[in-house]
FILUMMAR-451353 format. One line per 3 residues: for each residue x, y, z of N, C-alpha, C. Coordinates in steps of 0.02 Angstrom, whole numbers, m for minus. Example, Ala and Ser with C-alpha at 12.3 -4.5 7.8 and 13.67 -1.06 7.14 Angstrom:
660/m284/390/615/m225/390/660/m165/390 ~ 642/m112/354/684/m53/357/645/2/394
***
This chain:
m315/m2263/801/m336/m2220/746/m287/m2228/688 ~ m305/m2219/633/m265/m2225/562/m241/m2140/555 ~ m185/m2164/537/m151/m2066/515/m109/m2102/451
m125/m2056/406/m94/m2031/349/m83/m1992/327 ~ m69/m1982/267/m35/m1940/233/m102/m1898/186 ~ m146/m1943/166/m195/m1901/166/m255/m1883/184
m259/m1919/262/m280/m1902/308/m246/m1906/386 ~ m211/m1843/394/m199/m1835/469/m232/m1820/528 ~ m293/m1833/530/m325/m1782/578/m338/m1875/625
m297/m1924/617/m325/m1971/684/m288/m1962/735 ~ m295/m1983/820/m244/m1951/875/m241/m2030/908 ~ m182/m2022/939/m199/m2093/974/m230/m2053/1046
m255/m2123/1060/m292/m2125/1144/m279/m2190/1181 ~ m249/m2129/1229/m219/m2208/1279/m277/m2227/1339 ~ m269/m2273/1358/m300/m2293/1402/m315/m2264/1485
m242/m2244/1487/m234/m2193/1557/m207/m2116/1528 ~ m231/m2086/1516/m233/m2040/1509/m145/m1971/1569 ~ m159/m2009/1627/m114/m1955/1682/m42/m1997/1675
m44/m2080/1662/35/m2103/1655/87/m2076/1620 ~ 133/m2106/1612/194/m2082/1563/169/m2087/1481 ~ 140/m2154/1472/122/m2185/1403/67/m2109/1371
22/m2098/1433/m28/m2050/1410/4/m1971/1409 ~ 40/m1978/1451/110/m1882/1424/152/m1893/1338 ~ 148/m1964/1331/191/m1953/1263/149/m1956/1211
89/m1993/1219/16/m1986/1188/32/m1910/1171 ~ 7/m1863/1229/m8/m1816/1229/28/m1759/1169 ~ 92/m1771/1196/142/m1753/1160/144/m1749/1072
127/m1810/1070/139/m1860/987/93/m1819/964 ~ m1/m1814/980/m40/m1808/966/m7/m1712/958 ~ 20/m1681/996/28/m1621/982/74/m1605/909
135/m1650/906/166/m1632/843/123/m1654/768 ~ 69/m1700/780/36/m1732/723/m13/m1646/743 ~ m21/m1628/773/m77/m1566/761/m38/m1507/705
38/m1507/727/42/m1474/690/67/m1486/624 ~ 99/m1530/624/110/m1563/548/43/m1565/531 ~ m31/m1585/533/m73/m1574/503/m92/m1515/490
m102/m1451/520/m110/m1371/511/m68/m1381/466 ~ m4/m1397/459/69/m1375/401/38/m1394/324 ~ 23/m1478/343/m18/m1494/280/m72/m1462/234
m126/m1448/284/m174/m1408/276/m157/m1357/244 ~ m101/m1306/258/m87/m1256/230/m74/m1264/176 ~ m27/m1301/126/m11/m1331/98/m49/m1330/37
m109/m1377/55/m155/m1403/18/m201/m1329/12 ~ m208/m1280/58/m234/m1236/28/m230/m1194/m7 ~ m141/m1185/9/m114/m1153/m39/m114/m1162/m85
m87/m1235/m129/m84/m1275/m192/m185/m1237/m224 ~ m226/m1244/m197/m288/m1259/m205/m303/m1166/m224 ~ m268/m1122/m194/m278/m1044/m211/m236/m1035/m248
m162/m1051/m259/m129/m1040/m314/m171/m1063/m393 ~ m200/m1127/m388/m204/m1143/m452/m282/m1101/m458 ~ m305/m1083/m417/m366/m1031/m431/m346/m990/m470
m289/m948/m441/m270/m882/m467/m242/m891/m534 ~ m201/m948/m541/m157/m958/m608/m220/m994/m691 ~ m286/m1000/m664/m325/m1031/m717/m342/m969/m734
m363/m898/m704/m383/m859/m738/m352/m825/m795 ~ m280/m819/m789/m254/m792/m846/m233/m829/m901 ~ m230/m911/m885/m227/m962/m922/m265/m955/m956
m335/m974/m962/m395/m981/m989/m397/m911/m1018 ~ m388/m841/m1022/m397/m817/m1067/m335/m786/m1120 ~ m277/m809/m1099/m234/m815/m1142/m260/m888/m1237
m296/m934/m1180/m302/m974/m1234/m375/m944/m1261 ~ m430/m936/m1228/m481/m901/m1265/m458/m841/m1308 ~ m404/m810/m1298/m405/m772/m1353/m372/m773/m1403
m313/m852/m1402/m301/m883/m1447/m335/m890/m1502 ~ m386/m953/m1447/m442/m965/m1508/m479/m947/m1549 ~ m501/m853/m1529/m541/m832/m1563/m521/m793/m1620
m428/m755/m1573/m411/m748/m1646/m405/m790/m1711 ~ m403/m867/m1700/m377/m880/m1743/m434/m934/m1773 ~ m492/m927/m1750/m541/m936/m1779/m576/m942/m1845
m527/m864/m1862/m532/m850/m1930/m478/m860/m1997 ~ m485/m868/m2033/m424/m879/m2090/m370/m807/m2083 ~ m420/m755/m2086/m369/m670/m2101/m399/m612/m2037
m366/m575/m1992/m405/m532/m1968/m354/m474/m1981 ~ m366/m399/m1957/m352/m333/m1962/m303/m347/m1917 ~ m281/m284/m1935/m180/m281/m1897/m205/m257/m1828
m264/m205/m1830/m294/m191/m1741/m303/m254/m1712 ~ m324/m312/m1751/m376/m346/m1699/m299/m392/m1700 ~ m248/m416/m1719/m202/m445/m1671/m169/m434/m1647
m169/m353/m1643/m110/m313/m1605/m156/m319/m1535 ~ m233/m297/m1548/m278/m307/m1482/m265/m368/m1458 ~ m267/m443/m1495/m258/m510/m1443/m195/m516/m1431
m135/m493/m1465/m70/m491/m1424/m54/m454/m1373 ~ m92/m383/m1378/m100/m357/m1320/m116/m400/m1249 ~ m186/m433/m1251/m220/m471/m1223/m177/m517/m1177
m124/m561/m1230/m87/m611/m1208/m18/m577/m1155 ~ m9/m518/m1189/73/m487/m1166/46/m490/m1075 ~ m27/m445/m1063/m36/m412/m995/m64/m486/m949
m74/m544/m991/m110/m598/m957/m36/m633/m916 ~ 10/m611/m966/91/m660/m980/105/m619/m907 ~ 101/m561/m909/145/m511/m852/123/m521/m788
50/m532/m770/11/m560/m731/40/m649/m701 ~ 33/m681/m750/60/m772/m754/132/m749/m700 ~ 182/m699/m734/269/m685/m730/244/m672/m648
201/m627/m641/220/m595/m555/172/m649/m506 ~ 128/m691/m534/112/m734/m481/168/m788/m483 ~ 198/m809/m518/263/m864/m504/308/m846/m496
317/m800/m497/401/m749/m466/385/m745/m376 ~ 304/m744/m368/319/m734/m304/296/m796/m257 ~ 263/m827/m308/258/m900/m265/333/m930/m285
383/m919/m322/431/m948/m301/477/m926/m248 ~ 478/m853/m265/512/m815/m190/482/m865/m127 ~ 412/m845/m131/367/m886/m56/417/m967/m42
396/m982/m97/421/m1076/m76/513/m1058/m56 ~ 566/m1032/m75/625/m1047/m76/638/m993/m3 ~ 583/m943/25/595/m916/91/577/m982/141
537/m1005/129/511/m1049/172/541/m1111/171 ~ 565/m1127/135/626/m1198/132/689/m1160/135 ~ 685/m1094/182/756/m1094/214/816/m1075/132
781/m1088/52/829/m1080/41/839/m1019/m25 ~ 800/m968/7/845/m885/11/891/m894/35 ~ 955/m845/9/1016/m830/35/998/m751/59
1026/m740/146/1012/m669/142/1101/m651/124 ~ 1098/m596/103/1172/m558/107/1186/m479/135 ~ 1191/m498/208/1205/m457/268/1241/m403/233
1225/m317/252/1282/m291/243/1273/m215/268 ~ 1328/m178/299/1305/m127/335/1282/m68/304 ~ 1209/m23/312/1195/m2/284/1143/50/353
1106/98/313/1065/150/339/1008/140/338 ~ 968/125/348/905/105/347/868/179/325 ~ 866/234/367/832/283/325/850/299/266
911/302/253/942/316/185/918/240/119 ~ 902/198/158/865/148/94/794/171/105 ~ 753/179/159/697/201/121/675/254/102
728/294/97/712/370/64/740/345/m19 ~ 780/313/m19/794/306/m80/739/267/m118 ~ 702/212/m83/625/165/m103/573/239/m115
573/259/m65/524/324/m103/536/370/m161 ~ 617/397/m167/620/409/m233/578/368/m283 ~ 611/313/m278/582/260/m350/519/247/m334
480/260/m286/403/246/m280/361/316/m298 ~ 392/359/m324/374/437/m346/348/419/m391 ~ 380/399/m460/352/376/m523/277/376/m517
266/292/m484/189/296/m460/136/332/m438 ~ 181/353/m381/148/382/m348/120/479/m396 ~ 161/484/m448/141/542/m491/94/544/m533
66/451/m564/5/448/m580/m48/436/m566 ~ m57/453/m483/m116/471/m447/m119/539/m412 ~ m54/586/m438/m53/636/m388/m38/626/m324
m27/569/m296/m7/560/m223/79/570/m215 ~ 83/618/m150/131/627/m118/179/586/m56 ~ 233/568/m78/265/539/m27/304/558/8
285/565/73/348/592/146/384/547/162 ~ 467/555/170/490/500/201/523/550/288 ~ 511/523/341/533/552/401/548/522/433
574/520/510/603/500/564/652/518/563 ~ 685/472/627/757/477/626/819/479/542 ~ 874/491/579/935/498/532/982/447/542
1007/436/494/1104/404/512/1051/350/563 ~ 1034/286/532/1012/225/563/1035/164/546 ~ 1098/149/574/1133/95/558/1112/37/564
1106/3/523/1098/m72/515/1102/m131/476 ~ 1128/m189/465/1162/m247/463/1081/m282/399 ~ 1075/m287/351/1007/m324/307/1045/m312/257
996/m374/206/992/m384/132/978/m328/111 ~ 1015/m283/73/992/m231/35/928/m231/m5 ~ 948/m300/m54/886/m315/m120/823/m339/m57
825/m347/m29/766/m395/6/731/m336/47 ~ 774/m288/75/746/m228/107/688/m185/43 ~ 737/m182/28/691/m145/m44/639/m171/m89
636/m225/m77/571/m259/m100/541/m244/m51 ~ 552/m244/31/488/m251/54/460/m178/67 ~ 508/m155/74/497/m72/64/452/m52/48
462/m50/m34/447/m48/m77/382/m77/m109 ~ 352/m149/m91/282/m176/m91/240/m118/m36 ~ 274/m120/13/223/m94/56/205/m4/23
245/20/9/238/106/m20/193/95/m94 ~ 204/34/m134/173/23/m190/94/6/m160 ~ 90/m33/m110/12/m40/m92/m10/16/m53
19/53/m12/6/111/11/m30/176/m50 ~ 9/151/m120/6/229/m152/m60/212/m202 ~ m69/154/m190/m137/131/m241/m184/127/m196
m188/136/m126/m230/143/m73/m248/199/m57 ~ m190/236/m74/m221/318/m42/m274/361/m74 ~ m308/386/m43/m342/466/m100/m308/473/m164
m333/484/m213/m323/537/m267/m294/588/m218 ~ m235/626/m262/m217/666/m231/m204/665/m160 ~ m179/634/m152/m171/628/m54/m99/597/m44
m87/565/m2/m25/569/34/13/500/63 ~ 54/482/72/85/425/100/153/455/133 ~ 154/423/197/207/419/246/251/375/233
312/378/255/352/306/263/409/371/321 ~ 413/316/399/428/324/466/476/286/461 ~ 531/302/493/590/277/529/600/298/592
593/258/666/605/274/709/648/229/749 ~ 699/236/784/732/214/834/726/208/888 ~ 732/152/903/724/147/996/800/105/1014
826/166/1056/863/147/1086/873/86/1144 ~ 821/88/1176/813/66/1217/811/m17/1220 ~ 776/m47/1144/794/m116/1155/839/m119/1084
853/m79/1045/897/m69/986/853/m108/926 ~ 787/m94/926/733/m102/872/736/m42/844 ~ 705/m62/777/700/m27/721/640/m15/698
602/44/702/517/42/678/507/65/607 ~ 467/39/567/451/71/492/400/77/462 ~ 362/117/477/285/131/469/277/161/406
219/131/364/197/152/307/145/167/301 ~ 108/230/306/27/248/318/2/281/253 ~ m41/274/234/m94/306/191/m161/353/219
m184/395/163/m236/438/196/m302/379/166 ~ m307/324/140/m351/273/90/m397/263/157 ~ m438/243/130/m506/200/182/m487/136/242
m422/138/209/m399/64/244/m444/1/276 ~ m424/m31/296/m426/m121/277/m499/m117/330 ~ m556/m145/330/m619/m148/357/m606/m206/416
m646/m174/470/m612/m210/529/m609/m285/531 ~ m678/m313/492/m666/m386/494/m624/m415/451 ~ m600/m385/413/m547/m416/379/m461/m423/414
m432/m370/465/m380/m347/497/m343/m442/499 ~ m402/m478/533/m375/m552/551/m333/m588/483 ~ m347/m574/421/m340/m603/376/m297/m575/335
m264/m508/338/m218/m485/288/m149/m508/272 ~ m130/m554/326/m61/m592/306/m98/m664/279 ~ m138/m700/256/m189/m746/228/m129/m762/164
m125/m787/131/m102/m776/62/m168/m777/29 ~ m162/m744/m43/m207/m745/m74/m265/m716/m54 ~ m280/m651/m1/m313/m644/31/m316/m562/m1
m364/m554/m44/m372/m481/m63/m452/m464/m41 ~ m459/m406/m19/m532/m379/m3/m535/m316/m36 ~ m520/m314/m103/m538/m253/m155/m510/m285/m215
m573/m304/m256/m607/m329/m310/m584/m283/m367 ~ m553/m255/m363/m515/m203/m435/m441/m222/m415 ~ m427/m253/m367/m357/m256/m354/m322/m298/m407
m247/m275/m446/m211/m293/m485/m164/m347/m464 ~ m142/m361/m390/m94/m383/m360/m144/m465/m353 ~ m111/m516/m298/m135/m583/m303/m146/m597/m222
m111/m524/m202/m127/m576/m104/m65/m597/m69 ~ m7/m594/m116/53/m632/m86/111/m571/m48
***
């Protein structure tokens, strides 16, 4: 079989199948399975990123063009297409801020910077700063569990993720309704639990398989990209 680069999906086949020659067959054919899945990913990713990144492209320049279509327009109508451009720009900023985070976690080259800290005491402090939000829907945030929870993480990296998850929680919940964020301890294998619940409709069962997907949103008003 032919394998390449842009096509991996050929396997070799040996002749005896139960010998030694046919166990390393076996073998070979398993690491080319997954270097191809790796590829695949890859290419799908490349293929949903540039989905996501033409839409705000294309109307950053459509509204180039139309402002400027004309020789003279009103101080509304380019404060309106600069408007246009600023929220398209902010959109462009947070899909490549986080496809670059994505690519430099995954090539290993994030730096974490270990350091001893409380774990409830950072996400009570993520819910402070997730109040803001959470005040222009009327939604309430509890932070509970355990106390005094020592542990060894990236501060900045904790708090991002914290923090995404209470931000999708608080645009999920009811009007007026409520969000959790849990800290619990288990002694027992010295894990750390951190649950973030909403009172929202939450995620429809056939979708559950697909929510770590990238690029994978199932609510069509959603502001975010999937990542």
């Amino acid at each position: 079989s032919t394998i390449t680069e842009r096509d991996p999906s050929g396997r070799l086949q040996p002749p005896h199948v139960d010998d030694e020659l046919g166990q390393l067959a076996r073998a070979f054919n398993a690491v080319l399975e997954r270097l191809a899945t790796a590829l695949n990913g890859q290419r799908q990713f490349m293929a949903d990123a540039s989905h996501e990144l033409r839409t705000p492209v294309s109307v950053v320049r459509t509204t180039a063009q139309v402002t400027l279509s004309r020789e003279a327009r009103s101080e509304s109508e380019y404060r309106e297409a600069i408007g246009i451009v600023e929220e398209q720009s902010t959109r462009l900023k947070r899909l490549v801020d986080a496809m670059f985070l994505l690519a430099r976690a995954e090539a290993r080259g994030l730096p974490l910077i270990p350091e001893p800290l409380y774990i409830d005491d950072l996400v009570a402090e993520c819910a402070r700063a997730s109040q803001v939000l959470a005040d222009t829907r009327q939604v309430t945030i509890r932070a509970r569990g355990d106390s005094e929870v020592p542990f060894s993480g990236d501060d900045t990296l904790l708090k991002q993720l914290i923090g995404n998850l209470l931000d999708n929680a608080i645009r999920h919940a009811r009007p007026q309704g409520a969000v959790a964020v849990d800290v619990h301890r288990n002694d027992g294998n010295g894990r750390i639990a951190i649950r973030v619940s909403d009172d929202g409709a939450g995620i429809p069962t056939e979708h559950r398989d697909r929510i770590f997907d990238r690029f994978a949103r199932f609510d069509s008003h959603s502001d975010g990209a999937g990542l």
